[in-house]
C-alpha beads as a LAMMPS data file, in Angstrom:
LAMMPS data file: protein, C-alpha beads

317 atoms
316 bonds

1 atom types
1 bond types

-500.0 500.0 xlo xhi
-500.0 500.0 ylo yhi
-500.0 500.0 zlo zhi

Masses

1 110.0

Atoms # bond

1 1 1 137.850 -64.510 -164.732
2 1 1 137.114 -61.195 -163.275
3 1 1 134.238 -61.398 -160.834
4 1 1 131.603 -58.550 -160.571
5 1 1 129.866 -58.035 -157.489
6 1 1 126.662 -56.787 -157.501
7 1 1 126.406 -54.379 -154.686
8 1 1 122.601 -53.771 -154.716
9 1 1 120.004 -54.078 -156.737
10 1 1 118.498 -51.038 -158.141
11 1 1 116.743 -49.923 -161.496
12 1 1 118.084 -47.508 -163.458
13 1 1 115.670 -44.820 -164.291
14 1 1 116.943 -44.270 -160.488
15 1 1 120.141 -43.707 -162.216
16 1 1 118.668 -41.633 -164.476
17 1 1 116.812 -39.299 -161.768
18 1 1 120.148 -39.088 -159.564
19 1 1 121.950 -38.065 -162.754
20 1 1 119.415 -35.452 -163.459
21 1 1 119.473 -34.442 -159.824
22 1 1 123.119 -33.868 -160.267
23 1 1 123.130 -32.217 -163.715
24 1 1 120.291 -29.643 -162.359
25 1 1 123.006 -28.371 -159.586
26 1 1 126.151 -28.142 -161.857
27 1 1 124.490 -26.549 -165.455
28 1 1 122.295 -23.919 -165.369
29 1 1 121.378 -25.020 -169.147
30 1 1 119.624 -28.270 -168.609
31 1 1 116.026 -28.356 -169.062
32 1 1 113.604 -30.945 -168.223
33 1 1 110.178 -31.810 -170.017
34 1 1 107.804 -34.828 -168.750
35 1 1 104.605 -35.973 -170.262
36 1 1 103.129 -36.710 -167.295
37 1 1 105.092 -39.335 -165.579
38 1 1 107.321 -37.376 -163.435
39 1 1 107.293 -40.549 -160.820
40 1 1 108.122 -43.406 -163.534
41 1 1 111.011 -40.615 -165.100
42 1 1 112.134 -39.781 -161.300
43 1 1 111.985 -36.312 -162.137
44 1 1 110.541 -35.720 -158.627
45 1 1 114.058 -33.836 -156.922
46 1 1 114.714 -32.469 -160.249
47 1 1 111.513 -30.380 -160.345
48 1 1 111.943 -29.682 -156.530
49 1 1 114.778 -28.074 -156.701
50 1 1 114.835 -26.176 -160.126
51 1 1 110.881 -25.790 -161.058
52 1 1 111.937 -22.785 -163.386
53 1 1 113.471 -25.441 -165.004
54 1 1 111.073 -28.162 -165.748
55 1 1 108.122 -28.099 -167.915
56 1 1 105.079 -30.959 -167.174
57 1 1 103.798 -31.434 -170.916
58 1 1 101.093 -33.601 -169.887
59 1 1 100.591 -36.561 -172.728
60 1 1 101.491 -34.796 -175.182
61 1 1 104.655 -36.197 -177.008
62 1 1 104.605 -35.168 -179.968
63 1 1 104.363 -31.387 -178.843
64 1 1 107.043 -32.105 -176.382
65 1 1 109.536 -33.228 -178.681
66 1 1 108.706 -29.882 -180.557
67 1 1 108.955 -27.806 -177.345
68 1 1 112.063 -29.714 -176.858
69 1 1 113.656 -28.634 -180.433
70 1 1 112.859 -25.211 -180.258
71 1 1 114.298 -24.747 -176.709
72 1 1 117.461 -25.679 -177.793
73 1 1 118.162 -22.376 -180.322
74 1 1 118.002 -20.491 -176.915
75 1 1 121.238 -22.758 -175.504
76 1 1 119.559 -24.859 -173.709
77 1 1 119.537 -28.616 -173.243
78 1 1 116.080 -30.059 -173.058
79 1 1 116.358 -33.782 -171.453
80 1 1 112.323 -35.277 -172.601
81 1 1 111.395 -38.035 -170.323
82 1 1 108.474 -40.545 -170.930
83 1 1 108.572 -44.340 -171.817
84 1 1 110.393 -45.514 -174.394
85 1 1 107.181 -46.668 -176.439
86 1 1 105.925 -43.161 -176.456
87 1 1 109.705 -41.684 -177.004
88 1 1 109.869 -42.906 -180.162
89 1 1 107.387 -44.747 -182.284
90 1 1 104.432 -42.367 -180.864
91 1 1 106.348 -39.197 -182.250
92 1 1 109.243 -40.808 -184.699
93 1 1 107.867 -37.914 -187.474
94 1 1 108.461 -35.161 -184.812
95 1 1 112.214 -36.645 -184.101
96 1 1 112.570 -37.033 -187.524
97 1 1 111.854 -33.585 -188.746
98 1 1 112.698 -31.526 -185.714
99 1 1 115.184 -32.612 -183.910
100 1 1 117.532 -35.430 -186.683
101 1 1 117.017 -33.484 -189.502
102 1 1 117.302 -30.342 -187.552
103 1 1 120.413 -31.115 -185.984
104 1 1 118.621 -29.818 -182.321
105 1 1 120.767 -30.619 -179.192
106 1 1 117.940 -32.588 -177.343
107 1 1 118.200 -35.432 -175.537
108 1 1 115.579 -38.000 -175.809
109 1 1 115.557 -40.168 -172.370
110 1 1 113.905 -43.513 -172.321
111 1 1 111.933 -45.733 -169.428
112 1 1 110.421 -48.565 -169.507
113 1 1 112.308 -49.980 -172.524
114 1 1 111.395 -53.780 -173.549
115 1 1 110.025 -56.740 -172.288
116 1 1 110.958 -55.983 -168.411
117 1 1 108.551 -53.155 -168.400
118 1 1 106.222 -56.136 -167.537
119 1 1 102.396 -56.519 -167.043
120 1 1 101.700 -53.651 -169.138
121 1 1 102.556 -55.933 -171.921
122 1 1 102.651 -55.530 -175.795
123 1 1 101.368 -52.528 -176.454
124 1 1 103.760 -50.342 -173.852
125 1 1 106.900 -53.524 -174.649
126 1 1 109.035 -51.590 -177.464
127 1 1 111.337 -53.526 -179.135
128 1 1 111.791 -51.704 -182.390
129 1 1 113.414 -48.348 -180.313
130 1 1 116.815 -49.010 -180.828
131 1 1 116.406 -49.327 -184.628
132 1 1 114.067 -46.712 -185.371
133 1 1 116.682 -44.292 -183.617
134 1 1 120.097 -45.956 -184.977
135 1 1 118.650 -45.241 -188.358
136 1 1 118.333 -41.454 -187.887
137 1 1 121.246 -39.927 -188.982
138 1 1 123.120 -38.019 -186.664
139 1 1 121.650 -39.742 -183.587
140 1 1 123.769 -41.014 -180.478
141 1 1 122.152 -44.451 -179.402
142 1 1 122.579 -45.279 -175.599
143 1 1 121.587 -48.173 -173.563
144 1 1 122.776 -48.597 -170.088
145 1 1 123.195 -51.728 -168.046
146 1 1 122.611 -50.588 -164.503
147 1 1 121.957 -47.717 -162.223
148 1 1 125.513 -46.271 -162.143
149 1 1 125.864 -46.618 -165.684
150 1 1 122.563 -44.742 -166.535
151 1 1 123.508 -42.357 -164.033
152 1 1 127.234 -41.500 -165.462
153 1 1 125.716 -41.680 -168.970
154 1 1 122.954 -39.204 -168.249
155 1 1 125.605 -37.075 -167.015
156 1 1 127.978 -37.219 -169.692
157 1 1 124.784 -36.618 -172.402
158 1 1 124.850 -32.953 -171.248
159 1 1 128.355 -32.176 -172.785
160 1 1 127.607 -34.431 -175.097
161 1 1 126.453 -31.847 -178.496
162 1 1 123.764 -33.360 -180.572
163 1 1 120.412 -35.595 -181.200
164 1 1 120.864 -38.516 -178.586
165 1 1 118.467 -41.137 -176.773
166 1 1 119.257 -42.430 -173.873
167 1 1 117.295 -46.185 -173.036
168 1 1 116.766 -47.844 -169.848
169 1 1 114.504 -49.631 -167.743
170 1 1 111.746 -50.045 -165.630
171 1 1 112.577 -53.414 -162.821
172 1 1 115.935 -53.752 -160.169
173 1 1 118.371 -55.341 -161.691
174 1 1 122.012 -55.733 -160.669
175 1 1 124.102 -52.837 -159.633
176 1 1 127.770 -53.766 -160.711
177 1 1 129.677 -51.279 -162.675
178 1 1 131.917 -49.142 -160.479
179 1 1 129.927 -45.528 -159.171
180 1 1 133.147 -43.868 -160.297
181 1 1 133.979 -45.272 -164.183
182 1 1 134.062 -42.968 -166.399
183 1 1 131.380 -43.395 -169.188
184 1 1 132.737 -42.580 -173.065
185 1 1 130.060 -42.193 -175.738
186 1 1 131.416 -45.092 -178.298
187 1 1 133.607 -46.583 -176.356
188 1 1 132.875 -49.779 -175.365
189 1 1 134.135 -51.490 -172.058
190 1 1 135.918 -55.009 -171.578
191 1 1 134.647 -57.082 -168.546
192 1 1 135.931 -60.220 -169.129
193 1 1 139.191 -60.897 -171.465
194 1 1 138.566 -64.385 -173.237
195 1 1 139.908 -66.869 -176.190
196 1 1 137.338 -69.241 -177.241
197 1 1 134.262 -66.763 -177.417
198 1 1 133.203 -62.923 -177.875
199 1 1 130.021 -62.388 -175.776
200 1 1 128.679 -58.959 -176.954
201 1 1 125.485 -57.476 -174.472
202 1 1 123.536 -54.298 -174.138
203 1 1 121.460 -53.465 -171.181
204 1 1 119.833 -55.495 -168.928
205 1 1 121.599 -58.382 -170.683
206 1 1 125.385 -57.525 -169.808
207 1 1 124.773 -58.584 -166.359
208 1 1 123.238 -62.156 -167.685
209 1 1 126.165 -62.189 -170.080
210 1 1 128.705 -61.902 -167.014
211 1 1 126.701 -64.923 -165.220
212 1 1 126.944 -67.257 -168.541
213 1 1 130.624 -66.241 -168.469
214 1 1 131.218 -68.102 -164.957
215 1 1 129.077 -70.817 -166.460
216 1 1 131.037 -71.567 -169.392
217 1 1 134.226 -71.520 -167.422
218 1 1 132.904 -74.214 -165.267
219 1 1 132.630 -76.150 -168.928
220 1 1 135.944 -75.102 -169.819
221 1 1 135.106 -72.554 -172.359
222 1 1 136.866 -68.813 -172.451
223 1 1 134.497 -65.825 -172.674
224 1 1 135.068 -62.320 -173.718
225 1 1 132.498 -60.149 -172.234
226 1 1 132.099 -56.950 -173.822
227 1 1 129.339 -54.369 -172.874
228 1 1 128.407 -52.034 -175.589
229 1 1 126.812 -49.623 -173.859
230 1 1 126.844 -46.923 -176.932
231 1 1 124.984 -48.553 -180.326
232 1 1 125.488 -45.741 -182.143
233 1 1 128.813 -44.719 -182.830
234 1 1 129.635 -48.331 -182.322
235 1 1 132.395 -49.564 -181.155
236 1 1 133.823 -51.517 -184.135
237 1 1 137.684 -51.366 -182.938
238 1 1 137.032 -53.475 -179.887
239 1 1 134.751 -55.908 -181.802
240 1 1 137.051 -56.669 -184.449
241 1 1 139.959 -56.903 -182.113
242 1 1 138.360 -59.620 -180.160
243 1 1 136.892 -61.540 -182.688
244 1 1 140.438 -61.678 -184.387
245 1 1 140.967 -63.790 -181.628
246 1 1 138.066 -65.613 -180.862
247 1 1 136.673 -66.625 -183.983
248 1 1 133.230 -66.284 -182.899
249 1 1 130.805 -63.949 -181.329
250 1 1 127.388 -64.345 -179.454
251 1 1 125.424 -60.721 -179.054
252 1 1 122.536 -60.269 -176.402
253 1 1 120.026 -57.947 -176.433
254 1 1 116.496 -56.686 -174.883
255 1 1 115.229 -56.201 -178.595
256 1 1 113.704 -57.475 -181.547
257 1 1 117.103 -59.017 -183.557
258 1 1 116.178 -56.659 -186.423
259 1 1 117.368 -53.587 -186.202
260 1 1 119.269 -53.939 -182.576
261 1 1 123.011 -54.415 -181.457
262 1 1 123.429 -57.717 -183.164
263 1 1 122.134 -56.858 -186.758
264 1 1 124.489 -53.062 -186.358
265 1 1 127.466 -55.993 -185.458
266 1 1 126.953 -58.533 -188.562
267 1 1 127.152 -55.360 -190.444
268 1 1 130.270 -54.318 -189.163
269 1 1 131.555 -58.377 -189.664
270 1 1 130.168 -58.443 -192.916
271 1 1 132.205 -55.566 -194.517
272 1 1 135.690 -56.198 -192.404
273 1 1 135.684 -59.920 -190.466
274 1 1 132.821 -62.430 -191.696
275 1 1 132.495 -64.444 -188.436
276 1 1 130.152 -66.878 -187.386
277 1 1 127.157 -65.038 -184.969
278 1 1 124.345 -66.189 -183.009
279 1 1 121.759 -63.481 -181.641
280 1 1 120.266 -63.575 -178.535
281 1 1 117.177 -61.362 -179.248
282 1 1 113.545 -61.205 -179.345
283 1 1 112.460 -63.307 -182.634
284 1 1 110.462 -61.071 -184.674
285 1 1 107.182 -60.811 -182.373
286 1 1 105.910 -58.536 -180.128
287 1 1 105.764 -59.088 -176.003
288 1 1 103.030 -60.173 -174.246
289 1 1 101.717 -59.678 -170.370
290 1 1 104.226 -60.974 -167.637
291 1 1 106.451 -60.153 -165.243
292 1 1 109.990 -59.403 -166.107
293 1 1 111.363 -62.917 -164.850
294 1 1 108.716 -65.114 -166.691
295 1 1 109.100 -62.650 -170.046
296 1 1 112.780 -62.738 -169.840
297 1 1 112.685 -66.847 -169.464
298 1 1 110.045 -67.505 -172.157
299 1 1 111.420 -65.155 -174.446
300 1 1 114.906 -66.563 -173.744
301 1 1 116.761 -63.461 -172.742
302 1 1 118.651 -64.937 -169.790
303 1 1 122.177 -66.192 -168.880
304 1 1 121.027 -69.763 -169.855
305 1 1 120.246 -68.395 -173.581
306 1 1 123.336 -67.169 -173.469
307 1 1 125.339 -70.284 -172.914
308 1 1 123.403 -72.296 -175.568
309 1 1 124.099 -69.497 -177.816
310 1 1 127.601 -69.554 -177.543
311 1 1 127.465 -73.212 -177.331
312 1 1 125.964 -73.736 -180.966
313 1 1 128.515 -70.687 -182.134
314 1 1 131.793 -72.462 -181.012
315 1 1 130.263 -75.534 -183.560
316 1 1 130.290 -73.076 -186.253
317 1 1 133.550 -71.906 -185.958

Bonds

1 1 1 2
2 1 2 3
3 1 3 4
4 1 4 5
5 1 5 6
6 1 6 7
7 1 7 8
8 1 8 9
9 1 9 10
10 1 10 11
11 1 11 12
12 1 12 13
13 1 13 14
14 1 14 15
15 1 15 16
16 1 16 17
17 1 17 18
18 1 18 19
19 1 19 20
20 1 20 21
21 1 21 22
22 1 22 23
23 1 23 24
24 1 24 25
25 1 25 26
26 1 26 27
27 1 27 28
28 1 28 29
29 1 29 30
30 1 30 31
31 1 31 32
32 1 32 33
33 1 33 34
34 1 34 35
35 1 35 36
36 1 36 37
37 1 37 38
38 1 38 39
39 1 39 40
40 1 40 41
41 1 41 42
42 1 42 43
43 1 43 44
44 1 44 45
45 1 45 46
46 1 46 47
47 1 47 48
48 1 48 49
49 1 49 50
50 1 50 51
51 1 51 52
52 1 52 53
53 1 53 54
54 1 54 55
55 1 55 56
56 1 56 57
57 1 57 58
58 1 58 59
59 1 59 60
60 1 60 61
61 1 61 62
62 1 62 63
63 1 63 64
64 1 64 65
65 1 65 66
66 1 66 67
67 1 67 68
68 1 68 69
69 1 69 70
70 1 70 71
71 1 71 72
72 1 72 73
73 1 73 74
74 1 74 75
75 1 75 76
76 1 76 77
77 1 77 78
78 1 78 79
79 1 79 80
80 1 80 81
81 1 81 82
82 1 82 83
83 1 83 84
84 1 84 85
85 1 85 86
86 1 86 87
87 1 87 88
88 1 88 89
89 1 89 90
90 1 90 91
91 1 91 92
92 1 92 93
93 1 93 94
94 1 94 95
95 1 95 96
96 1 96 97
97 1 97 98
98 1 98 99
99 1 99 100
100 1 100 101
101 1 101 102
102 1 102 103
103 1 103 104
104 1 104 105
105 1 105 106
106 1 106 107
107 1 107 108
108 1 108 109
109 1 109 110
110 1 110 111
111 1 111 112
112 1 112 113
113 1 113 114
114 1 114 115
115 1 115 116
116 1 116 117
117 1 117 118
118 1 118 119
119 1 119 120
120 1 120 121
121 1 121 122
122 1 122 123
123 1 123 124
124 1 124 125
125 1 125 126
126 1 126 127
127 1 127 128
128 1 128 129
129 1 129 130
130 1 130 131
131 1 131 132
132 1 132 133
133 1 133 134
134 1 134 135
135 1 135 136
136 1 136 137
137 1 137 138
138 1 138 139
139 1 139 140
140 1 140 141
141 1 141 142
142 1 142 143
143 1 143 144
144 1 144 145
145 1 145 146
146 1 146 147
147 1 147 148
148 1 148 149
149 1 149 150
150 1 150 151
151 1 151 152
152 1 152 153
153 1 153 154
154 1 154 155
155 1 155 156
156 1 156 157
157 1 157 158
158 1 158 159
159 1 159 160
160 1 160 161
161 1 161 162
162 1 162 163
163 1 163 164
164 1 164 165
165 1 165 166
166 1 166 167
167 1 167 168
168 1 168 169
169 1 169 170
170 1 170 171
171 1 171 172
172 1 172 173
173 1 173 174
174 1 174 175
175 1 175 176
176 1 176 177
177 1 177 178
178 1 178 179
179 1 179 180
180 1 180 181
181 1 181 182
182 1 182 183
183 1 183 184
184 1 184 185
185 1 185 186
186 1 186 187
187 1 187 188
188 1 188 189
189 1 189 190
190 1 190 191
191 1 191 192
192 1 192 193
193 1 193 194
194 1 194 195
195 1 195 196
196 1 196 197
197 1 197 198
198 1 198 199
199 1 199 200
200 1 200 201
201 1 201 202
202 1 202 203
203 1 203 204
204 1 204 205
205 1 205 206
206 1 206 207
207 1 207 208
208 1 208 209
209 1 209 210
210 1 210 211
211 1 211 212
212 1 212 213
213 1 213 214
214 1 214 215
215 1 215 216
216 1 216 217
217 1 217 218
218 1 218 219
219 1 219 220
220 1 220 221
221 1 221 222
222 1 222 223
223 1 223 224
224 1 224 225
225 1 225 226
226 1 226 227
227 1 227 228
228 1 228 229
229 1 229 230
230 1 230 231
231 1 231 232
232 1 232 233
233 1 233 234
234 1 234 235
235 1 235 236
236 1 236 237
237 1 237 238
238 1 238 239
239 1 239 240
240 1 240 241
241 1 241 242
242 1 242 243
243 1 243 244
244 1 244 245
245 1 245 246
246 1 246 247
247 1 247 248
248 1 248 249
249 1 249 250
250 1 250 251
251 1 251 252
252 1 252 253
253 1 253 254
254 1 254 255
255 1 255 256
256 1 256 257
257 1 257 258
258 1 258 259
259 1 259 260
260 1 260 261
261 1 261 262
262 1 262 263
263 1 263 264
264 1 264 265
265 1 265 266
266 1 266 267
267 1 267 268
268 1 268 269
269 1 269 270
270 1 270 271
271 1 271 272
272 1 272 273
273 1 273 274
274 1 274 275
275 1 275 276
276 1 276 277
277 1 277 278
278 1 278 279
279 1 279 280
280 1 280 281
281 1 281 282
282 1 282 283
283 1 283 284
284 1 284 285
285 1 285 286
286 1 286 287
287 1 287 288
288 1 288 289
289 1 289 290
290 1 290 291
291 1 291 292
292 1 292 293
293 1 293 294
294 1 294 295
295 1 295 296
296 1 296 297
297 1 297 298
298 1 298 299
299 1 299 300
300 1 300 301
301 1 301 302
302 1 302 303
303 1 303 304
304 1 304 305
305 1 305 306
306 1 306 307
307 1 307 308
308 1 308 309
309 1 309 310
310 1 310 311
311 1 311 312
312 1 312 313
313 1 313 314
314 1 314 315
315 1 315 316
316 1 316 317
């Protein structure tokens, strides 16, 4: 098995804000609108350097998705920053209308995303994001698994022409994927070739999916680790490839299991490959207060969820 090395924990709105930094130097286009949380967003070198370019829209979403539409018809591309509760559900009509339907070139960027944004609990915990925006059509869905990743995929938005949203998180997690892979909208990424299992994870869960890999090796059980860091165009070459060989699949996920990664996979399994599937996913219910560790236990979104998963999935088979 291929071992990944985490080389330092970070979180990756950082990536986000260094990808932003970056994109600010090398196109001239690229606009940047906050609703006041320039700190959370790491907009902070971003509106240092190109204040011209950034627009504080104070909390106000809705009128900064709308701000955000109409700046593209000028050439521009608007990157909207705030978390991911009030990215989406707060102004889903203004997406909707103005910038799906619309066609609009913006790029909706996401903090804070699921249960690891922590003691802010429930109300602020989105788990619904990634369906409300896979079901838009026309929409790129994004969610990155660590700080390079976020970083490579902000970058790679900007050439990128259409409605996207780009989700990511609030805590330090692992820091694993090479600085220098090149990230390809819909194309997802092998990190562990397998023959008994197809492990499927999104997010902060691709790291936890690695981990459960080394674990089920030690029980003598092959695991293909795939991280689907593009919902939306999925993937559905690579997961129909592996589960021609493995005969089963486990998907992981910082979301509610309806409407996420795993429900957009059973799809895909359904109409070409009907294959036994366990989800690791929120069940149905909101968050609560926390912090990430003791949400991410009780809500069993860990490498140890993982193994069980794949455990009961191999009995199915």
């Amino acid at each position: 098995m291929k071992k990944y090395i985490n080389t330092g924990s970070k979180d990756t709105r950082s990536g986000f804000g260094v990808g932003m930094t970056e994109l600010g130097h090398k196109n001239e286009n690229v606009v940047a609108l906050c609703a006041d949380l320039i700190g959370s967003l790491k907009f902070d070198d971003f509106k240092k350097n190109h204040p011209e370019r950034f627009f504080q829209i104070g909390i106000a979403e809705a009128n900064m998705i709308g701000i955000a539409a109409g700046i593209t018809i000028g050439g521009k591309i608007p990157f909207t920053g705030t978390f991911a509760n009030f990215s989406t559900g707060r102004v889903y009509d203004q997406i909707r209308q103005s910038v799906a339907y619309s066609d609009k070139n913006v790029k909706i960027c996401a903090s804070h995303a699921g249960l690891t944004l922590g003691e802010d609990g429930a109300t602020h915990q989105i788990l619904e994001d990634i369906g409300l925006m896979k079901m838009l059509p026309g929409m790129t869905v994004i969610n990155t698994c660590d700080h390079n990743q976020t970083k490579a995929a902000t970058i790679a938005l900007a050439d990128h022409h259409g409605p996207a949203y780009l989700r990511f998180g609030r805590p330090v997690v692992p820091n694993f994927t090479p600085a220098d892979e090149p990230f390809v909208i819909g194309k997802a990424i092998m990190l562990n070739e397998g023959t008994d299992v197809t492990i499927v994870a999104t997010g902060h869960l691709v790291w936890e999916a690695l981990v459960a890999a080394e674990k089920l090796e030690e029980k003598g059980i092959s695991a293909e680790v795939i991280n689907i860091h593009t919902i939306k165009p999925l993937d559905e070459e690579a997961i129909l490839k592996s589960v021609a060989k493995t005969k089963c699949i486990v998907t992981a996920e910082e979301h509610n299991y309806l409407g996420g990664l795993g429900e957009s996979i059973a799809g895909v399994l359904a109409l070409n490959n009907p294959t036994p599937q366990e989800f690791v996913a929120v069940k149905d219910s909101f968050g609560e207060s926390g912090t990430p560790e003791q949400l991410m236990e009780k809500y069993k979104l860990n490498n140890q969820a993982i193994v069980e998963a794949v455990e009961r999935v191999i009995k199915r088979k």
